[in-house]
Phi, psi and omega in degrees: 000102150343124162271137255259095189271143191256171216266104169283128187269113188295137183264149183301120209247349180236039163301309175314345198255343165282010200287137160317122187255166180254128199279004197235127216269331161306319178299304164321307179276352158290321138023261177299326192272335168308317200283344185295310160290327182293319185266354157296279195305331189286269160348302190285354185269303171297339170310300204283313162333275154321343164285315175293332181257337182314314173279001184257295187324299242272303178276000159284330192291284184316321176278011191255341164279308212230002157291138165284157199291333161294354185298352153329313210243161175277139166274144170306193187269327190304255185337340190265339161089064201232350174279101192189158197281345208276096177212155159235147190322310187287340184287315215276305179285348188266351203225307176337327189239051169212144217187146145351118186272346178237098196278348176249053163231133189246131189278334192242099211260003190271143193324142172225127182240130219222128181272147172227142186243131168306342176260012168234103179292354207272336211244338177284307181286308166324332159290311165318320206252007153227033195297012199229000155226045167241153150235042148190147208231090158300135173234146181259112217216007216186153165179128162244149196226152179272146169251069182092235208265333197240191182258143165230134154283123159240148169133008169303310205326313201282352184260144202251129181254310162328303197257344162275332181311296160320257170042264196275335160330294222238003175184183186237045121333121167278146192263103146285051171346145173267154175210094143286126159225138233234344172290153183302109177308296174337289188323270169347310195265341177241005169257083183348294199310320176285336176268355157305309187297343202289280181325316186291316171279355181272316180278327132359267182300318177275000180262316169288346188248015189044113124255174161288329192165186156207149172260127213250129176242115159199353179298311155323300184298289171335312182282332184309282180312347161130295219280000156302328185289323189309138160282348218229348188269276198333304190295302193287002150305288190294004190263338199273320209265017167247350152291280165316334171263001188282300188301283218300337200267339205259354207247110178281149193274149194272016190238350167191110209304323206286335178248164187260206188251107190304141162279092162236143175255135168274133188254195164231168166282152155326154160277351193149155195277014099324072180319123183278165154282358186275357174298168173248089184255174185310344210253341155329283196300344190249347170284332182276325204320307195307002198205327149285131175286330190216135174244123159268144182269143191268114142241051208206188218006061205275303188253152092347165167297345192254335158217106161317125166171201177300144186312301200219046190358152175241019140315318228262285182306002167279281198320337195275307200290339202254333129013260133337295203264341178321299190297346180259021178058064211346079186289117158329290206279358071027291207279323165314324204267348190255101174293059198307120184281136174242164199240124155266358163241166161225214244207123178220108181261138171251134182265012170213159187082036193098336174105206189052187188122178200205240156248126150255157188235185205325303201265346171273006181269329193283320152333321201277333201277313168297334175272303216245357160051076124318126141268092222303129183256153154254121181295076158328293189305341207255357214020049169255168137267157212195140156190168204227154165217186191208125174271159204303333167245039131102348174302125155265132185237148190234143211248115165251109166241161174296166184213196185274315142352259204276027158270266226325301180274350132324324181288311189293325144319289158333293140356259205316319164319275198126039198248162150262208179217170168224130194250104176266135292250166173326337194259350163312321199259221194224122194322284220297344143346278172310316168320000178235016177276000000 
């Protein structure tokens, strides 16, 4: 069937001329001169416009063609290219609290054990926010002390339960409380009955807090007092901390039945490769090894107010590692177990007027770099950074803080052992530090 075609109506080509005009030539030319200003004003509007967007559309194009796909994201201190001997204050105040936004990659595949203190809280968020490239977590919480005749534990006040809960949330770092004991060595050390109780109240305390484990400070002590020179005292030392790891090790962890409860002992470096008795030497670390999880090595307060210099030579800590490690013919597993210290504070010494000045940490070092624009030198020998000012009454002081620079090259140091590391402590330092574990 034929579709119906419909009929189209020719268009009037002379309709405009039937539109009405205005018969009076004036009328017409005001008309004419209103449209004539509408398309004037019309123009300066396109005009004025296009001066304002044209740089703006220009410069979108362009960051959107020559920026890189990542400016979204923070860059590691590695990507951003900040690990270097070459450094300045304003990069150091421009960098310092910016880090890796994926806080769980780890550059340092070796044990990290990181101390916290209760009175710098700055170190309870840091441990959360990079708990998945630490594995053991100190809070320095605990001292046991003698009362007359007996033992007292003190320091539950100081344990935060909220915040190991966070913790364990969010990474597997085992949780170590630190413990000084601070009872009397004479006393201590010859008495059975006082180092039982000693063990009995240490475990004890990790069985009511879920802990992991704990790290026991007394060897310092222990030399303070003297009572190292004695051999038989010295023995009966090494015998109390293999008892306490025998108790701890006999004990399963309540957060993860297949392990027991873990031992680190803190040690100091040698004083020199002439052993002292007060020393910790190698034939110490291979009598303990078999019963402690841990040493941490102290290697850090290499200089004083009385003779000013680097925190931590990095000469001084090869030879301590070298030390230490010769004799075990260099067992892994031995050499794993050595918790090498890195310092997160540093040192603000004054060199004339008698001397003296002390330890400062991240935020008074970020102070000095803004009042004083300092210029930082690197100690080749020392792998350190350093810089001297002369303060308002005319003192010159010379400043040693960690940089990025002398971790980087301690973690590498490390590396070549086969050590882990311990860092006192975290809440000391300048965030983007940890960006490199």
């Amino acid at each position: 069937m034929a579709r119906k075609r419909e009929r189209r109506v020719p268009a009037d080509l002379n309709r405009d001329r039937h539109r009405t005009e205005p018969a009076d030539p004036e009328e017409r030319r005001r008309r004419t001169t209103a449209s004539d200003r509408q398309l004037d004003r019309k123009l300066i509007v396109i005009f004025f416009s296009s001066l304002v967007l044209l740089p703006i559309f220009s410069l979108l194009v362009y960051r959107n063609i020559h920026a890189p796909q990542t400016t979204d994201k923070v860059l590691s201190v590695y990507e951003r290219s900040l690990v270097k001997p070459n450094v300045n204050y304003q990069e150091i105040l421009a960098e310092h609290s910016t880090f890796l936004e994926n806080t769980s990659h780890r550059h340092y595949s070796y044990p990290v054990l990181a101390y916290i203190t209760p009175w710098n809280s700055r170190g309870y968020e840091l441990a959360k926010r990079f708990i998945s490239k630490i594995t053991h977590v100190s809070p320095v919480w605990y001292d046991l002390k003698s009362e007359g005749t007996k033992l007292v534990l003190e320091g539950r006040h100081n344990a935060d339960k909220g915040w190991m809960s966070e913790l364990r949330m969010n990474g597997h770092a085992l949780v170590l409380p630190r413990f000084v004991l601070e009872a009397f060595p004479q006393e201590f050390l010859r008495k059975k009955k006082q180092r039982d109780k000693a063990i009995d109240l240490i475990v004890t305390e990790c069985r009511e807090m879920g802990y992991d484990g704990i790290v026991i400070e007394s060897w310092s002590r222990w030399a303070a007092y003297g009572v190292l020179h004695d051999p038989g005292m010295r023995t009966q030392a090494l015998q109390f901390i293999k008892q306490l790891g025998d108790a701890l090790h006999a004990v399963t962890s309540e957060r993860k039945p297949e392990h027991h409860l873990q031992l680190v002992f803190v040690i100091g470096p040698p004083h020199s490769s002439n052993l002292q008795a007060h020393d910790f030497g190698p034939k110490d670390l291979q009598t303990l090894s078999s019963t402690v999880d841990g040493f941490s090595l102290m290697t850090y307060d290499f200089s004083g107010p009385q003779n000013p210099g680097p925190n931590a030579p990095l000469k001084w800590i090869r030879s301590t590692l070298q030390m230490l490690l010769h004799t075990t013919g260099s067992d892994p597993s031995v050499a794993y177990k050595i918790l090498l210290g890195i310092n997160f504070y540093g040192n603000d010494f004054m060199l004339s007027k008698g001397g003296g000045g002390g330890a400062i940490i991240g935020k008074e070092y970020l102070s000095l770099l803004e009042k004083q624009k300092p210029v930082l030198q690197w100690e080749e020998n020392s792998a350190e950074h350093v810089f001297v000012y002369f303060d308002e009454k005319k003192v010159k002081h010379a400043v040693f803080y960690p940089s990025l620079m002398s971790i980087s090259k301690r973690l590498e140091e490390a590396r070549k052992w086969g050590v882990g590391i311990s860092i006192w402590e975290i809440g000391q330092g300048l965030d983007y530090f940890l960006d490199l574990l």
